[in-house]
C-alpha atoms as one frame of an Amber mdcrd trajectory, in Angstrom:
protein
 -15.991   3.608 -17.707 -16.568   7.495 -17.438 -13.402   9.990 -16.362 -15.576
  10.395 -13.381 -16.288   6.887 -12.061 -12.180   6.048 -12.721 -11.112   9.077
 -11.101 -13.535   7.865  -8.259 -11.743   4.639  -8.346  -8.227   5.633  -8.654
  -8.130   8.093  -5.279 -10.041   4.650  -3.886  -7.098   2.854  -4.928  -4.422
   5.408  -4.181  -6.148   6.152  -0.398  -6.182   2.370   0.088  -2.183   2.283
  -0.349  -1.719   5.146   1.988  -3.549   3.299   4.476  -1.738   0.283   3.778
   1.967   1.997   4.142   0.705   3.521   7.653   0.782   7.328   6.214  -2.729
   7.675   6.814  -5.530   5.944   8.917  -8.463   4.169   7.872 -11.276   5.541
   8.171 -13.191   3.159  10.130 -12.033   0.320  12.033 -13.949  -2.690  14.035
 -12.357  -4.329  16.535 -13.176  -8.171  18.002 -11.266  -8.578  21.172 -10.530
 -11.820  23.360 -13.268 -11.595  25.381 -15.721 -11.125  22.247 -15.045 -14.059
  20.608 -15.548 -16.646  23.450 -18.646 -14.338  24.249 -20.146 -15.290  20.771
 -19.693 -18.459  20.595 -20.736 -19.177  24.093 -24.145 -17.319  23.140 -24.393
 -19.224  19.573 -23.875 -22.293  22.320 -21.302 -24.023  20.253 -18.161 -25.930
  21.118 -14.463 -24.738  20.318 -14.240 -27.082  17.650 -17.750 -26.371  16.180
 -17.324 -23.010  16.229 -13.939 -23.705  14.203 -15.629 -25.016  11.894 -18.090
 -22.873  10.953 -15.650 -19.945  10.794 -13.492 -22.215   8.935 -10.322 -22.170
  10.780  -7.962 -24.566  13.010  -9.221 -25.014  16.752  -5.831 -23.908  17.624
  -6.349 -20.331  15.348  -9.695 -19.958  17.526  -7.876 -20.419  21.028  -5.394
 -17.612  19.767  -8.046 -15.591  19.500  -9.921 -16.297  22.463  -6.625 -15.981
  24.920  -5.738 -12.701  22.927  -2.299 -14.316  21.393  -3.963 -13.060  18.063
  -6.714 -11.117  16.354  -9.167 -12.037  13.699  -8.611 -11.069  10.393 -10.762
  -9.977   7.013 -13.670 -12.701   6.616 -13.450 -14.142   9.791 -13.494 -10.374
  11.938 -16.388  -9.481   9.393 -18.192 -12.978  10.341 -18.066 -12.343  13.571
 -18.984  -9.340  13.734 -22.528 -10.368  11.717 -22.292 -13.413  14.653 -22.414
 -11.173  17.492 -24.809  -8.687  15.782 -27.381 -11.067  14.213 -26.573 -14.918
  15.954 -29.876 -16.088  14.434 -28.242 -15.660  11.008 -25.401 -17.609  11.883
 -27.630 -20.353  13.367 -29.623 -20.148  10.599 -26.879 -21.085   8.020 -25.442
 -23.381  10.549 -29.065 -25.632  10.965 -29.363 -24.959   7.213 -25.853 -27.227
   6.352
C-alpha cells in the first residue's frame, strides 16, 4: 500500500470514529420510517411473516418497525431501501429461492 492510499484510509478511519462518538455528523444519512416499511411490503404484496423472512428477521422485529417502536438498521435499512427503489429486484431474488 502507497503513503497515499493509507493516508486515504486512515482520515476514513479516523472520520468514521468522530462520527461514531457524535463529534461530527455523517455525511449522508437515509432514513426508512414506519410508514415506509408497511408501504413496501404492501407493494412487494407480501405477508408480515413473508416479508420477515426475506429480510431475515423475527415477525415481531418487523412490527417494531412498522408501528415506529424501532428503526431498521445496517443490511436490513440498506435492503429496503433497494426494496422500495427497485421491488422487481427483490421479487426477483424472492421467485428465484
Amino acid at each position: 500500500m502507497n503513503n497515499e492510499t493509507f493516508t486515504e484510509l486512515l482520515s476514513s478511519i479516523q472520520e468514521g470514529a468522530e462520527i461514531l462518538q457524535g463529534r461530527k455528523p455523517p455525511s449522508r444519512a437515509f432514513e426508512i420510517n414506519a410508514g415506509d416499511v408497511k408501504a413496501i411490503r404492501e407493494r412487494l404484496g407480501l405477508s408480515q411473516r413473508q416479508f420477515a423472512a426475506l429480510m431475515g428477521v423475527s415477525v415481531d422485529t418487523l412490527q417494531n418497525w412498522e408501528q415506529n417502536r424501532r428503526k431498521p438498521r445496517g443490511a436490513a435499512r440498506t435492503l429496503l431501501l433497494i426494496a422500495a427503489r427497485h421491488p422487481e429486484v427483490i421479487l426477483d431474488v424472492l421467485h428465484s429461492s
